[in-house]
N, C-alpha and C positions, 0 to 999 in steps of 0.2 A: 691492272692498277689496283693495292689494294684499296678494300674498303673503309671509305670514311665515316668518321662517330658519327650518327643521324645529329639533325636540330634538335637541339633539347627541348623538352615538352613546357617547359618555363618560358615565357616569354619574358624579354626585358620590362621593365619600365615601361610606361607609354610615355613619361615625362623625359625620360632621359632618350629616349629612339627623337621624340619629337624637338627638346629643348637641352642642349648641352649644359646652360650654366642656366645660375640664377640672373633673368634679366636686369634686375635693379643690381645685379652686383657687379655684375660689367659695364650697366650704363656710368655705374660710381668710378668705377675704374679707366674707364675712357676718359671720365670728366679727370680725373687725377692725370691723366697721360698730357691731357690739353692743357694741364696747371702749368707745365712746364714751362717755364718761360725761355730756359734754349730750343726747347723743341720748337716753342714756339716762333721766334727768331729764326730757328735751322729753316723752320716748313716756309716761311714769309721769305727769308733771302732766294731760296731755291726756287719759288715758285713767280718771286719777282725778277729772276735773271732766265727763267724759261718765258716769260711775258715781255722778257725786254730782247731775246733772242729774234724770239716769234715776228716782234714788229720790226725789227731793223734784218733780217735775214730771209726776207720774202724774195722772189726772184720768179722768171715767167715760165710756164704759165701760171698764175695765179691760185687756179682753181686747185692745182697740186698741192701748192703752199698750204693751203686754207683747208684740203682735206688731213695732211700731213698734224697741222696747227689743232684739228675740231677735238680728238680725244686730249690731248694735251692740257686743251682746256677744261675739258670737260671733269679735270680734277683726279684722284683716286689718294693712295695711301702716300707716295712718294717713297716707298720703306727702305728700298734701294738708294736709293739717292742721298736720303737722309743716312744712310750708315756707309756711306763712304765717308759724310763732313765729320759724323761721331766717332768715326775711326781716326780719322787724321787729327781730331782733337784727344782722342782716349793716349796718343803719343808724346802731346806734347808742340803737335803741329798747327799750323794756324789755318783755320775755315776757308777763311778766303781763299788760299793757296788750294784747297779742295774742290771750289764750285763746278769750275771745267770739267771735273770727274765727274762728279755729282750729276750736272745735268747732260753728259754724254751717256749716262748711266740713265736716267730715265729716257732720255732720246731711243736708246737699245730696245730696252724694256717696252716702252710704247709699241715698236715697230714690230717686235714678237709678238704683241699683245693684239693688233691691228691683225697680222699675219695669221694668227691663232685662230681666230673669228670667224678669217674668209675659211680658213679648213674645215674648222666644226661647223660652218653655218648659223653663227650664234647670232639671235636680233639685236642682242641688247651687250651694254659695256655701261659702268660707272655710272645706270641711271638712262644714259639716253640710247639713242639709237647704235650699233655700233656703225664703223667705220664706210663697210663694204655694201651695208643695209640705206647708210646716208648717198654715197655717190659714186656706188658702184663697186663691184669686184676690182677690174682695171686699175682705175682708180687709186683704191687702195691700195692696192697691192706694189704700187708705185711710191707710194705715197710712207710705206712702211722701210721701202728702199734707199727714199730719199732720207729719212730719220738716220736709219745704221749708218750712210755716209756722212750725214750732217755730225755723228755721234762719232766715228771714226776723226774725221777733221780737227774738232774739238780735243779730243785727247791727244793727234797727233801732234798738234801746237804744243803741248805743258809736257807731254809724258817721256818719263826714259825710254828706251826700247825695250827694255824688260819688262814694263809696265804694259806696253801697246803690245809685246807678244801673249803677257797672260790676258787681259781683257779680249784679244783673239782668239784665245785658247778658252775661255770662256764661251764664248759667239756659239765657236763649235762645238763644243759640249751640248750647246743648249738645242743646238740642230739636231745635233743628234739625238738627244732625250725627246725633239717632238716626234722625228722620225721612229723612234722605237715606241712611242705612245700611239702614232697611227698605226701601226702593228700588233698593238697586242689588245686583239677585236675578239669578240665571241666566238669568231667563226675560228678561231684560232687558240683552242682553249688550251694545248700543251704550254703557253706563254702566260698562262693567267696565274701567276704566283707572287707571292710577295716576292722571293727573289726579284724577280722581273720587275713588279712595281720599284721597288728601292734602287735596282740598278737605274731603270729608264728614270724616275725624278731625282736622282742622284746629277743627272744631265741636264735634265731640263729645268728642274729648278734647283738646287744644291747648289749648281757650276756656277749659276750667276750670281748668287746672293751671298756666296765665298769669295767670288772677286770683288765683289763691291768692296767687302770691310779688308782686303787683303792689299786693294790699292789704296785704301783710304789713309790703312796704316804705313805703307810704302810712302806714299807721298806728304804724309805725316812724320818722316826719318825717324819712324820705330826701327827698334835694334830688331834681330832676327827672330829670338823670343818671343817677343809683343806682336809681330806682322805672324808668328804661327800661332800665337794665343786666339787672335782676333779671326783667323780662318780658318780656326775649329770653330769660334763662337758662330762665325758665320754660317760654316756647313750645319751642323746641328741646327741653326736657326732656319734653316731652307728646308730640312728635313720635316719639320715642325708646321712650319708654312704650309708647305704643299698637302700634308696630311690635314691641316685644321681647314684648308682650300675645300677637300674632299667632303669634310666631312657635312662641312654648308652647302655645298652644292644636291646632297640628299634632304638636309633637315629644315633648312632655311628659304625664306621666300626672293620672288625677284625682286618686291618691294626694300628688299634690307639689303640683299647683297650689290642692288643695282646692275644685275647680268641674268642669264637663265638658270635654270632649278634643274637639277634633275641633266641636265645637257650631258653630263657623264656617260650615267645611265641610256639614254637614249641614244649616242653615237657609240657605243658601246665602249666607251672607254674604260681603261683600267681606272680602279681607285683601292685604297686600301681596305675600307670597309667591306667593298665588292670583294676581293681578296680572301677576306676571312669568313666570310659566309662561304663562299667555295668551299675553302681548306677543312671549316667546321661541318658541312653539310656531307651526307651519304652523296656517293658517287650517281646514281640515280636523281638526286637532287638536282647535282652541279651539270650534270648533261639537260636538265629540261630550263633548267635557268639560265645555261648558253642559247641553248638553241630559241630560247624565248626572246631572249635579251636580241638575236642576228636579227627577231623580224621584228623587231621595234616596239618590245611589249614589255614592259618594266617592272610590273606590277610586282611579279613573283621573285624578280630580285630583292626588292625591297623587303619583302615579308620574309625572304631569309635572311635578310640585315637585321632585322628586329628581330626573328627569334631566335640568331647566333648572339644576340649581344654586339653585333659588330661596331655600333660608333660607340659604346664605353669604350670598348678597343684600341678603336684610333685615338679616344681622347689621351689614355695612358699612354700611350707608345709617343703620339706628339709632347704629352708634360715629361717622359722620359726624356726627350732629346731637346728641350728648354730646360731643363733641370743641369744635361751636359754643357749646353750652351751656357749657361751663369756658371758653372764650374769652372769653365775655362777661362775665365777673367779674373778669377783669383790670384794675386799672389804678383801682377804685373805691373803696380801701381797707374794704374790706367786713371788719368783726372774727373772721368766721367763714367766710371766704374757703375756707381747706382741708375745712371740714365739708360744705361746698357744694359742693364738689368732691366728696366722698367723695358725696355724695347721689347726684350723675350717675352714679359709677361703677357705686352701687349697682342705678339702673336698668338699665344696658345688663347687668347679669349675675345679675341676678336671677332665680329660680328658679319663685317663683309670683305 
């Protein structure tokens, strides 16, 4: 294999390794995202028809219901859900006609998230405990089942069969993308590439968050244009997602993201950052930083993310593909064109 360019003897920033944006400039800009008053509306309808679901759709044992119910409540972005309703509105189509999607879509979403958890062993989710940590593996893991079914049902009542084949086709995408993310471990460094990264979260998260806005706009009776417009916006926007995911997960605490720090690194997962330290670092680097990373030692990854520069990296490559994602909404008269935008921006500078 040839040899790669050593780490440059420059090290980044320490503001920029430790702190991606200006905090008061995001805080302003979150408080601008919550001015919204349809967003605001979008997040209150959605989160009042998953609270009226929850109390009228309980069934025994109980105890399922109520584990199934605990992260749902416990809040998070709704990002998904809300851009199936901004989809079917950027068309022309009416909200309401959307909610069944909307909250089979975070029902999904939940359930991979629940599922995600018991795989990485992760404590913590949105703040509290996560799911498998409150009432068991079992438990959960049940509980994440009963969602995908509850979230199947739901779409099966409204949706055409075109609709319920791609949201399938979705499902499995996204199984696949965790299934390739459990695979591409330290111990396994011919996989540790950005190809590889792009490919596996092109599935795991890309799939899902392009069928959100692709049935939002189907179900919104966009013409063929508008429903492709909106599933570019979408993919680019999952691309963007999952990188600005990555890049919190190194720089950001549990206090802010509400989850754990560092769980990447530590289960030796891929991430983009980790990626281009590889790519950037001597071959001799990247063999003592796997094989460091297999027994659970993190440290020396990290110090080659800082001296490759690697989260400036990620930050560009995610604002390259939010920069795509607001291109693709040009030119389709979409009614909610600027809230759509504001959504993008929201990804690349979000917090947790």
């Amino acid at each position: 294999m040839p040899e790669r360019d050593s780490v440059t003897a420059e090290d980044s920033d320490s503001d920029t390794f430790g702190q991606t944006d200006s905090s008061n400039g995001e805080i302003e800009f979150l408080n601008e995202l919550s001015k919204s008053e349809v967003i605001r509306n979008h997040l209150n309808l959605i989160n009042g028809e998953i609270e009226k679901f929850l109390g009228t759709g309980s069934g025994e044992p109980k105890i399922l219901y109520e584990t199934a119910a605990y992260l749902l409540r416990a809040g998070g972005k709704r990002l998904r859900s809300l851009l199936v309703v901004l989809s079917c509105e950027a068309v022309g189509g009416n909200a309401n006609k959307s909610i069944p999607f909307a909250i089979a879509t975070e029902f999904a979403q939940t359930a991979s998230l629940i599922h995600d958890d018991v795989i990485d062993e992760d404590p913590l989710r949105r703040g509290v405990q996560s799911t498998h940590e409150k009432f068991g593996q079992k438990m959960a893991i049940l509980a994440g089942d009963l969602l995908i079914a509850q979230a199947i049902r739901m779409i099966g009542k409204h949706a055409t069969p075109e609709i319920l084949l791609e949201v399938a086709d979705g499902g499995i995408r996204m199984c696949e993308g965790e299934a390739a993310d459990m695979l591409m471990q330290a111990d396994n460094p011919d996989v540790m590439t950005k190809d590889s990264y792009l490919n596996m979260i092109e599935k795991k998260t890309v799939s899902f968050i392009r069928t959100a806005t692709n049935m939002g706009a189907s179900v919104g009776g966009g013409t063929p244009l508008q429903c492709g417009a909106l599933k570019d916006y979408g993919e680019n926007l999952g691309y963007a997602f999952q990188i600005r995911d990555d890049i919190l997960n190194i720089i950001s605490s549990k206090e802010i993201t509400g989850k754990s720090v560092h769980s990447d690194l530590l289960s030796q997962r891929c991430s983009y950052a980790l990626v281009h330290a590889l790519d950037a670092c001597s071959e001799d680097q990247r063999i003592k930083c796997l094989k460091l990373l297999s027994q659970g030692d993190t440290a020396y990854a990290l110090e080659l993310i800082h001296k490759t520069n690697a989260i400036p990296h990620a930050i560009e490559l995610a604002r390259e593909y939010v920069s795509k994602a607001k291109k693709s909404l040009v030119g389709h008269n979409f009614s909610n064109e600027a809230l759509l935008m504001m959504i993008a921006d929201f990804v690349l500078q979000r917090l947790h």
